[in-house]
C-alpha positions in Angstrom: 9.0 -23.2 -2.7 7.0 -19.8 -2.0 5.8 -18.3 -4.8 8.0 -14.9 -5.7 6.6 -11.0 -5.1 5.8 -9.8 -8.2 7.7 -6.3 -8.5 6.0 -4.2 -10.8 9.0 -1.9 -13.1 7.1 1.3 -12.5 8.1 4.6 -14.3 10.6 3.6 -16.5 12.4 7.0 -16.0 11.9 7.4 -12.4 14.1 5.8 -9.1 12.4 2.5 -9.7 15.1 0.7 -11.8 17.6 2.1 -9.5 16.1 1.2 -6.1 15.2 -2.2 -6.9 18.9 -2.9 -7.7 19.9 -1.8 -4.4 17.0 -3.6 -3.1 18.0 -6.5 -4.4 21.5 -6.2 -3.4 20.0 -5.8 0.1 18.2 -9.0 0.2 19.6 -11.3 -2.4 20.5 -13.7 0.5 18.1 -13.4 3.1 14.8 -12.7 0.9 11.9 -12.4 0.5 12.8 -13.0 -3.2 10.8 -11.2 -5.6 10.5 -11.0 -9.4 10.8 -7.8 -11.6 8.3 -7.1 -13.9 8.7 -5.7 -17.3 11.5 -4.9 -19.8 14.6 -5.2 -18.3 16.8 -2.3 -20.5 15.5 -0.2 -17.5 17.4 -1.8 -14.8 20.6 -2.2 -17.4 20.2 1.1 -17.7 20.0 1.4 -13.9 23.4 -0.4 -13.8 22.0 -3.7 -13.5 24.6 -6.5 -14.7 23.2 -9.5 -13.3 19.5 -10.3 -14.5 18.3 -13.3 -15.2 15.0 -13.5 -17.2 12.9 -16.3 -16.4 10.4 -18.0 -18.0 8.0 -18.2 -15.2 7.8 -16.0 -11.9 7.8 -19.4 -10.2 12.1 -19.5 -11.4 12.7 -16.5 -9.8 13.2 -17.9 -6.4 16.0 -20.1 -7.5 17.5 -17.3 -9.5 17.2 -14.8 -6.9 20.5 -14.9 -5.2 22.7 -14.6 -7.7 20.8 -12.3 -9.7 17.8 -10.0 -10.1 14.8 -11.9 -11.7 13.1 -10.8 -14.9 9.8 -11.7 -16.3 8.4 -9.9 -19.4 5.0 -10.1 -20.6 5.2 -11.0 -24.4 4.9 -7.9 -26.6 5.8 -5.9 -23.4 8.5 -3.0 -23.9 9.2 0.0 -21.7 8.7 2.3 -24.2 4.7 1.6 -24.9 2.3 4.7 -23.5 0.3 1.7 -22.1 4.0 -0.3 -20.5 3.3 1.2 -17.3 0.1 0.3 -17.0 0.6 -3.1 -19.1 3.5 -4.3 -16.2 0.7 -3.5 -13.4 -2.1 -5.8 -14.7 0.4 -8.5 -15.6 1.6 -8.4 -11.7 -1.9 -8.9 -10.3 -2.6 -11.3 -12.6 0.1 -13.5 -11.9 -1.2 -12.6 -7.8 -4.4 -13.5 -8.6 -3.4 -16.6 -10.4 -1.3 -17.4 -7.4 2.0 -17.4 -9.5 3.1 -14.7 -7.3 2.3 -14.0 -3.6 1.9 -10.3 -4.1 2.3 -7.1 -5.8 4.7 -4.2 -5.0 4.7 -1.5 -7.4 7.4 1.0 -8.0 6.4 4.4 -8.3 4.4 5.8 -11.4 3.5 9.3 -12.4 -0.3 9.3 -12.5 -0.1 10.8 -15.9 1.3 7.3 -17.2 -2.3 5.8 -16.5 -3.5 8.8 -18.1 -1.5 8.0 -20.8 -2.7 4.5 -21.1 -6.6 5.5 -21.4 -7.1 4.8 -18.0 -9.5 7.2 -15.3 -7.9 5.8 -11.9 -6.6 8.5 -9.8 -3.8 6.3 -9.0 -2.1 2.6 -8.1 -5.0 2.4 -5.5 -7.8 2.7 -7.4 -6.5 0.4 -10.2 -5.1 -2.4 -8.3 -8.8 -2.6 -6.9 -10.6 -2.7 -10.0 -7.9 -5.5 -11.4 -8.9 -7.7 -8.7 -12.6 -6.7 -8.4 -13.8 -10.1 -9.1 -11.4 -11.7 -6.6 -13.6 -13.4 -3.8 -12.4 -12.1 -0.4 -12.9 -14.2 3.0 -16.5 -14.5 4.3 -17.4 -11.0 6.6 -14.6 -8.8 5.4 -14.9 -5.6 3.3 -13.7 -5.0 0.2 -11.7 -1.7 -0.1 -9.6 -0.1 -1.4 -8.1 2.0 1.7 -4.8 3.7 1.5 -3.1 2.3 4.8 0.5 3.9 5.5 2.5 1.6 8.1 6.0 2.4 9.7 7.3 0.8 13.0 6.2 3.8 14.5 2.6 4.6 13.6 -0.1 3.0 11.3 -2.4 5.4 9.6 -5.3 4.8 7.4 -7.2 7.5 5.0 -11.2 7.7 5.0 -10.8 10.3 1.6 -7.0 9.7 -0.5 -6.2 12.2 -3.4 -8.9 15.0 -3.2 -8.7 18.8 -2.9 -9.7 19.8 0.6 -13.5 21.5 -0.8 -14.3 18.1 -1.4 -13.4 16.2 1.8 -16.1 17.1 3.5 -18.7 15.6 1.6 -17.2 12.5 1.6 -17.3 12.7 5.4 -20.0 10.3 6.2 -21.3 7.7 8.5 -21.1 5.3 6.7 -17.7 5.5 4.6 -16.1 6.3 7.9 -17.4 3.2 9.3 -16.5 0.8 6.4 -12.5 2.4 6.9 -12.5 1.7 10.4 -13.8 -1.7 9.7 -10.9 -2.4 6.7 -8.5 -1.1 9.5 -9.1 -3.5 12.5 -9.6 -6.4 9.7 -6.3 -5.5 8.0 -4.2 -5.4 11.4 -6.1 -8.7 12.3 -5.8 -10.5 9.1 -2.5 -9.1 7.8 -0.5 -7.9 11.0 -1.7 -10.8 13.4 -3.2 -8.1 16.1 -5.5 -9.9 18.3 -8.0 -7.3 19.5 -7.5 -4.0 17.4 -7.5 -0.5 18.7 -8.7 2.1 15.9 -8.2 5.8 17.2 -10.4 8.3 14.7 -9.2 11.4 14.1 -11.4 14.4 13.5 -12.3 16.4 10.3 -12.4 19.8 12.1 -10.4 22.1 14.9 -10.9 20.3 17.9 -12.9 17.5 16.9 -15.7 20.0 15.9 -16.0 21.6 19.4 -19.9 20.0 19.6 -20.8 21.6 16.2 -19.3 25.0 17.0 -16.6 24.4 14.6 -18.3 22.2 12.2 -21.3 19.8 11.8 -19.0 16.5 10.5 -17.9 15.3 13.4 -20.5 15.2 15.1 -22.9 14.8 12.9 -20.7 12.0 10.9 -17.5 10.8 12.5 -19.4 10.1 16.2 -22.0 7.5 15.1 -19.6 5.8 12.8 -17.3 4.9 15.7 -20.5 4.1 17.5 -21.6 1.7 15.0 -17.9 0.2 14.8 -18.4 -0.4 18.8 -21.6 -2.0 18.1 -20.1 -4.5 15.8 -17.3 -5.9 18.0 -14.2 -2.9 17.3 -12.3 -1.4 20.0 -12.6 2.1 18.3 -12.1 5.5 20.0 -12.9 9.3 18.8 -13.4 11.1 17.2 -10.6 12.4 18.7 -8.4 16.5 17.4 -6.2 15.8 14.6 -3.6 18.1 16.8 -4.0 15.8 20.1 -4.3 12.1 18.3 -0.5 11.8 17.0 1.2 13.1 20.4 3.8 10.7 21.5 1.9 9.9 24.8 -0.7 8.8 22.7 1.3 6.5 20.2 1.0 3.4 22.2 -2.4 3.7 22.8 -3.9 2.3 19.3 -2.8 0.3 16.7 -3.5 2.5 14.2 -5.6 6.0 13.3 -7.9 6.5 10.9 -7.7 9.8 9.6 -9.9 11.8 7.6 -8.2 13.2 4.5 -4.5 12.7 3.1 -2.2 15.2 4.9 -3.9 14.6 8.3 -2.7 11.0 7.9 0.4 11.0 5.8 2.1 13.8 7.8 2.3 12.4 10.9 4.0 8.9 9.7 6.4 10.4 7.2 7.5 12.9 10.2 8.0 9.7 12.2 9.6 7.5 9.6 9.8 8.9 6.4 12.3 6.4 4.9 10.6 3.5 6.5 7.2 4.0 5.8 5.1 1.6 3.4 2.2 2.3 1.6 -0.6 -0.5 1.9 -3.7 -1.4 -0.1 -6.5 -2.9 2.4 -10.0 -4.7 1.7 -8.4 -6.3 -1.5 -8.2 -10.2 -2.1 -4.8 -9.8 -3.0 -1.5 -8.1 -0.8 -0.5 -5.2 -2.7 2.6 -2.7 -1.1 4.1 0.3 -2.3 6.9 3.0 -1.8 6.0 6.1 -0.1 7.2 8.3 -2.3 7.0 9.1 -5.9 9.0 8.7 -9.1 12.0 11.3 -8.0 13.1 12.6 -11.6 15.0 15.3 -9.6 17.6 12.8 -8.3 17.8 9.6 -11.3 21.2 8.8 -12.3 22.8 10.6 -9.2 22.7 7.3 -7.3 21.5 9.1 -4.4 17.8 7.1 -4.2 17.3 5.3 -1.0 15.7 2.1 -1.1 15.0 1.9 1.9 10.7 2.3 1.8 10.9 -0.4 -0.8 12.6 -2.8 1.2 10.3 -2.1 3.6 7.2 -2.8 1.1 8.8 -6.3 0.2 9.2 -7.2 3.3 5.5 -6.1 4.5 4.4 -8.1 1.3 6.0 -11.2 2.6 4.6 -10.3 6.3 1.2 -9.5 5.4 0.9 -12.9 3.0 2.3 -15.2 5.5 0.0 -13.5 8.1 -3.0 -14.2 5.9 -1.8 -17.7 5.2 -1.7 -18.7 9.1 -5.4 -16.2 9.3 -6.7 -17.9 7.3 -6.0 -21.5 7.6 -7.8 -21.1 11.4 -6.8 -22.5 14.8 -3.3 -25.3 14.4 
């Protein structure tokens, strides 16, 4: 039997707790099963009145349909600063250990790493740096990249959680490149696209207007899609942020690489807000999230959809099956 998703518990006080029991609800008899991890007062608390702890994540599978699946690390509880933090590194370790076929992480306030002693900006960042050691395939990339995929559109951020002052700097051949090379080996190895096309979206008005309205593009952006082309990817650009996301233009590429978080995160959530999953790329390990954040506003209103984390389980399951078949080669 497959090995479970390891579901991390998140903020304890956010929509997690809630939308995983909905979730589970959802797909308690069609899959893919998945295990939660942490404490489980949060999802009694959530209403939760079938759980069944486990003693490994491998039971959960069996479990799964007539009940949510628990799996506490010892000495784990949901009120420790460092739970939050604790419940992550416990689900890529089970990944990594192959005890679980992936990690998807409810939502966390980034003040809870914070909180835990840790620097990392965010899930991102920290998932990466748990799985650092983790070999990945021979002539892939190692990340992270912040990928968000609906049905709709795929976008992919060259800079994630930075003022705008700083993007620019960060603008440069060669990070641009190694993005649009995660991207076309992320829709090949996790979304079974045979030939890749990578639009790239621009930094400034118009694409730069040939250094009239800024030096990145052209100086930057244009020879790192020239040096993507050398090595094999259908890439394009770079191409206005305000022309790449037209709906002509849609079914033109498989996904967009865009240069800084709102340029890429505002066109998909317009498209699909509710169905739109957030994706670590260039890791050894399938990790999925939530779009959206912890939603104190709305706990215990039982309002929360759970719908974007239905969607993340499910692009877990599709994104490790995917890398199964990659990887194994020609049948």
């Amino acid at each position: 039997m497959d090995a479970p998703l390891a579901l991390t518990m998140g903020d304890p006080a956010g929509v997690g707790p809630e939308i995983t029991l909905k979730a589970w609800s959802a797909l308690r008899e069609s899959g893919p099963p998945f295990v939660w991890i942490g404490p489980a007062e949060p999802l009694r608390a959530a209403g939760a009145v079938t759980i069944a702890a486990v003693d490994a994540p491998a039971d959960a599978a069996a479990a799964f349909a007539e009940a949510i699946p628990v799996w506490t690390p010892p000495g784990a509880s949901a009120e420790s600063p460092n739970g939050v933090a604790e419940m992550i590194a416990a689900a890529v370790d089970l990944t990594l250990q192959g005890e679980a076929s992936a990690v998807v992480t409810n939502p966390i306030r980034k003040a809870s790493l914070a909180a835990a002693g840790l620097t990392y900006p965010g899930h991102t960042e920290y998932v990466a740096a748990l799985s650092a050691d983790a070999a990945l395939p021979h002539g892939f990339d190692r990340g992270p990249a912040m990928m968000m995929r609906s049905a709709a559109l795929t976008t992919v951020l060259a800079t994630i959680h930075l003022p705008l002052r700083a993007v620019p700097e960060l603008i440069t051949r060669e990070n641009v490149l190694r993005v649009i090379l995660l991207t076309e080996q992320s829709l090949r190895r996790d979304f079974g696209v045979e030939r890749p096309r990578v639009l790239v979206c621009g930094l400034n008005p118009h694409a730069g207007e040939d250094g009239l309205l800024g030096a990145e593009d052209r100086a930057e952006i244009t020879p790192a899609v020239e040096a993507a082309r050398d090595a094999g990817v259908d890439a394009v650009g770079p191409v206005a942020g305000d022309a790449a996301f037209r709906s002509g233009a849609l079914s033109s590429f498989d996904a967009a690489v865009a240069m800084y978080h709102d340029q890429g995160l505002i066109p998909v959530k317009t498209l699909d807000f509710h169905g739109t999953v957030n994706v670590t790329i260039g890791l050894p390990i399938v990790r999925t999230s939530p779009d959206h954040g912890v939603g104190l506003d709305i706990v215990g209103k039982g309002i929360a959809r759970p719908d974007s984390l239905i969607a993340a389980l499910k692009t877990a399951d599709e994104m490790t099956r995917n890398r199964a078949r990659f990887d194994a080669g020609p049948a």
